[in-house]
C-alpha positions in Angstrom: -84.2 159.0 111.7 -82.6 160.1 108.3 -84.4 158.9 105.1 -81.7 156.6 103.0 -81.4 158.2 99.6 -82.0 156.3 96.7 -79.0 156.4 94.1 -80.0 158.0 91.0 -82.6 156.5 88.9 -83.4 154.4 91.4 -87.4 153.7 93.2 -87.5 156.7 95.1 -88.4 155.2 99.0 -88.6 157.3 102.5 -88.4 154.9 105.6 -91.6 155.1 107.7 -90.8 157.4 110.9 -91.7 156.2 114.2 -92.1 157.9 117.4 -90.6 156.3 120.5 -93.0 153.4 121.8 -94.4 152.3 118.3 -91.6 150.1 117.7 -93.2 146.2 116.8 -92.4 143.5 119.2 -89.3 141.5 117.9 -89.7 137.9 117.0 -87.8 134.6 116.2 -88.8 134.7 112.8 -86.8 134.7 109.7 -88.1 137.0 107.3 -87.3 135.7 103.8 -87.3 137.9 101.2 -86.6 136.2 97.6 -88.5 136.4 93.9 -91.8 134.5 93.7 -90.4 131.5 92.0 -90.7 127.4 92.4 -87.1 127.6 93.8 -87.9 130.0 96.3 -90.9 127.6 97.6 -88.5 125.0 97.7 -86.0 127.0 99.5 -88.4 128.3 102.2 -89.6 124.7 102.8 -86.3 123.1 103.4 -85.5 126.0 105.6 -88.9 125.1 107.3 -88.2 121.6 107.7 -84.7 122.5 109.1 -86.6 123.6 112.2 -86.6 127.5 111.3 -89.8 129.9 111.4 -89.8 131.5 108.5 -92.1 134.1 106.4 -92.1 134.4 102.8 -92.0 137.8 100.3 -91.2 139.0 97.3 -90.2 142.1 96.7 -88.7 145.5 98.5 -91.6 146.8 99.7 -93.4 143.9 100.9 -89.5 143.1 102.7 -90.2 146.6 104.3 -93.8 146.2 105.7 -93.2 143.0 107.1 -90.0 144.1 108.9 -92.0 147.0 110.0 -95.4 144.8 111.4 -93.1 142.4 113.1 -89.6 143.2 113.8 -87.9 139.6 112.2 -84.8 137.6 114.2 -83.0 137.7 110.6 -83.8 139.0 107.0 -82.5 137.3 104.2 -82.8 139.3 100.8 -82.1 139.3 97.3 -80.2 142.4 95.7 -82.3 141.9 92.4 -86.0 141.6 94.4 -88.6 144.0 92.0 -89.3 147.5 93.9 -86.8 149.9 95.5 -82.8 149.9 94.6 -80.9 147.6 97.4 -79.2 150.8 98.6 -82.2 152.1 99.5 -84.0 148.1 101.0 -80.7 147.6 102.9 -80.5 150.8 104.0 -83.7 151.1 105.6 -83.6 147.7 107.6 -80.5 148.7 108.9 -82.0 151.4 110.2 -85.6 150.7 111.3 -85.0 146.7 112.0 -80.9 147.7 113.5 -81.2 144.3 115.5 -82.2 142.3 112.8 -79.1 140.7 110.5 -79.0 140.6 107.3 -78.1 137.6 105.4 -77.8 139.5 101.2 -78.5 137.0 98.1 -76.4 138.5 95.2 -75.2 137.0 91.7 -71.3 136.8 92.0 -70.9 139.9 89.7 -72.7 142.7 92.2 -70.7 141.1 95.2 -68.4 143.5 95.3 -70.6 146.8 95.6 -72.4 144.7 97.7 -69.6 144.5 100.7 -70.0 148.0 101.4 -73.4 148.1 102.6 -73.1 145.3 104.8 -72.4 145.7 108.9 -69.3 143.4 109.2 -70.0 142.7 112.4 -73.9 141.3 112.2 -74.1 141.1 108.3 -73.3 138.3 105.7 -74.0 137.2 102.1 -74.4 134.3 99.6 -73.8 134.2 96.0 -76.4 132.7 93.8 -77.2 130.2 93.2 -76.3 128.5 96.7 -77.4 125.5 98.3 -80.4 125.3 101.1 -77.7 123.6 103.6 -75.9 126.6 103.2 -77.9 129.1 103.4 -79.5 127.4 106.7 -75.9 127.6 108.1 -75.5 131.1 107.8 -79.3 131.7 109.3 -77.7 129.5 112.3 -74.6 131.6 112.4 -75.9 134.7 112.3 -78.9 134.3 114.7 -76.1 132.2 117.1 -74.2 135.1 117.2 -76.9 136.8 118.4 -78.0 134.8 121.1 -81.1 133.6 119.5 -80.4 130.0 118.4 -79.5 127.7 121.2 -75.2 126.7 121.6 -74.7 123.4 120.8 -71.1 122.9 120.2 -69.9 119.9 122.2 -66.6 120.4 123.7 -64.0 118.0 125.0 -61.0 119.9 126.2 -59.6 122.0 124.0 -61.5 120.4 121.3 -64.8 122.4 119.8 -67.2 120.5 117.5 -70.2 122.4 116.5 -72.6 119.6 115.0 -75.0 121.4 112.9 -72.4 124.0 111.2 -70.3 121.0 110.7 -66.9 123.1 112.5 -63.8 121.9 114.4 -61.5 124.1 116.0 -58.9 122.6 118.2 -57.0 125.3 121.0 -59.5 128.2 119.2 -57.9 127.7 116.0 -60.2 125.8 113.0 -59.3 122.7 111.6 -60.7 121.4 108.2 -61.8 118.1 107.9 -63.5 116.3 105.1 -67.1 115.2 105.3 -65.6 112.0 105.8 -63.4 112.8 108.8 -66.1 114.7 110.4 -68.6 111.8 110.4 -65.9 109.8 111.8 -64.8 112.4 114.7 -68.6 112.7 115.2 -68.9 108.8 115.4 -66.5 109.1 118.1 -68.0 112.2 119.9 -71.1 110.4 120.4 -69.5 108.0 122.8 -66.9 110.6 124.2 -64.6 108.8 126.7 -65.8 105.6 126.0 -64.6 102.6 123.5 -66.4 102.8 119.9 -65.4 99.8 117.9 -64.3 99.3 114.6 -67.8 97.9 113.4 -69.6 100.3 115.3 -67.6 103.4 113.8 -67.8 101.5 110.3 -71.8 101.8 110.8 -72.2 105.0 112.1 -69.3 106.6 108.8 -70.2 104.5 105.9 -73.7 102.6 107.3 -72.0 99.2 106.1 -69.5 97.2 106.9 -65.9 98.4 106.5 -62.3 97.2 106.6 -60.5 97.6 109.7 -58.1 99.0 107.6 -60.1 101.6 106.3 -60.8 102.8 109.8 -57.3 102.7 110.6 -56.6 105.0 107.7 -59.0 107.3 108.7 -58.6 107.7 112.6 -55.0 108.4 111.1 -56.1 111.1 109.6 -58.4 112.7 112.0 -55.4 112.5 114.7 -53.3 114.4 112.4 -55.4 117.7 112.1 -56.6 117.3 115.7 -54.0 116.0 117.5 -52.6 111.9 117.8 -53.1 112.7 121.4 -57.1 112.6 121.3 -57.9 109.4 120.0 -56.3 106.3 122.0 -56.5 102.8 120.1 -57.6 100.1 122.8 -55.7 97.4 121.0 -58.6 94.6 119.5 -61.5 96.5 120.7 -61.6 100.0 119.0 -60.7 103.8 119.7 -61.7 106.3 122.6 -62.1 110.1 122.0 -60.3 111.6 124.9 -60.0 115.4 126.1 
């Protein structure tokens, strides 16, 4: 394996050599590499709560050592963490950790130098500051994608929901609904094939009652991004989802 050279004035770093069979076992952890700071406990216990495993440090060597005692489902890490140049971090988890994604943290301003170090096939990014739920996402995509997080897109027909990302795609091709639309599709996808009234979808959209007009408006506009065809009216009792 090639040492990744630091650019110039950067924390000069050699990646550890290994000789075959001293690999670490691989794991379902996400290794979470961001600055020791209030937000960054907050962040890893949302993420935590979410149902991920996740281990906490804070700069580019401890990123390093960790990857290297226990080789980590994802990293996520922060292009300004104290300690090596990125270059030389992202460089060397590429290398020794190859299975491993990387998920990069970077200010909007170092984005672009950024793309080019990133595997566009396993790798992604999110500009700071970001919110938890989207961060999560891209954990969820990216170990997905890799077979580690279980498929849970529900599909009827040519229709693909993906609950937790909160995606639609209809014939392979995504479809953009608003939050509002997609509570209402999903209020409908719960009972798939069967007749959800207008109180009932009025509950399970707004969690009070609503006009039957307001429904109306809405399943209006759900059938026109995913089709008029998937959602029959059953005239005085409410609408079925069909495939």
């Amino acid at each position: 394996m090639l040492p990744v050279a630091p650019p110039e004035g950067a924390s000069a770093f050699v990646p550890a050599q290994r000789s075959h069979g001293q690999w670490p076992a691989s794991s379902d952890q996400v290794l979470l590499a961001l600055p020791a700071t209030a937000a960054t406990a907050s962040v890893v216990r949302s993420l935590r709560a979410d149902g991920l495993d996740v281990a906490s440090v804070h700069d580019g060597i401890g990123v390093l050592d960790a990857a290297r005692a226990r080789v980590p489902a994802l990293v996520v890490v922060d292009v300004e963490l104290p300690g090596p140049d990125v270059v030389t971090v992202v460089g060397a988890l590429q290398a020794e950790v190859p299975s491993a994604p990387l998920v990069a943290v970077t200010p909007r301003e170092r984005r672009a130098a950024l793309l080019g170090l990133l595997r566009a096939d396993r790798d992604d990014y999110v500009l700071r500051p970001f919110p938890v739920d989207e961060l999560s996402a891209r954990i969820r995509l990216r170990l997905r994608q890799g077979g580690l997080v279980e498929e849970k897109v529900v599909r009827i027909g040519d229709l693909a929901v993906d609950p937790d990302l909160g995606e639609v795609q209809v014939d392979g091709r995504p479809v953009a609904l608003s939050p509002t639309e997609f509570a209402l599709l999903m209020a409908l996808l719960t009972d798939a094939g069967q007749t959800v009234s207008h109180d009932e979808i009025a509950r399970r959209v707004w969690a009070e009652p609503a006009s039957a007009n307001l429904v109306q408006v809405y399943i209006s506009y759900v059938r026109r991004k995913i089709g008029a065809e998937r959602i029959r009216t059953v005239r005085g009792a409410g609408y079925v989802l069909e495939g």
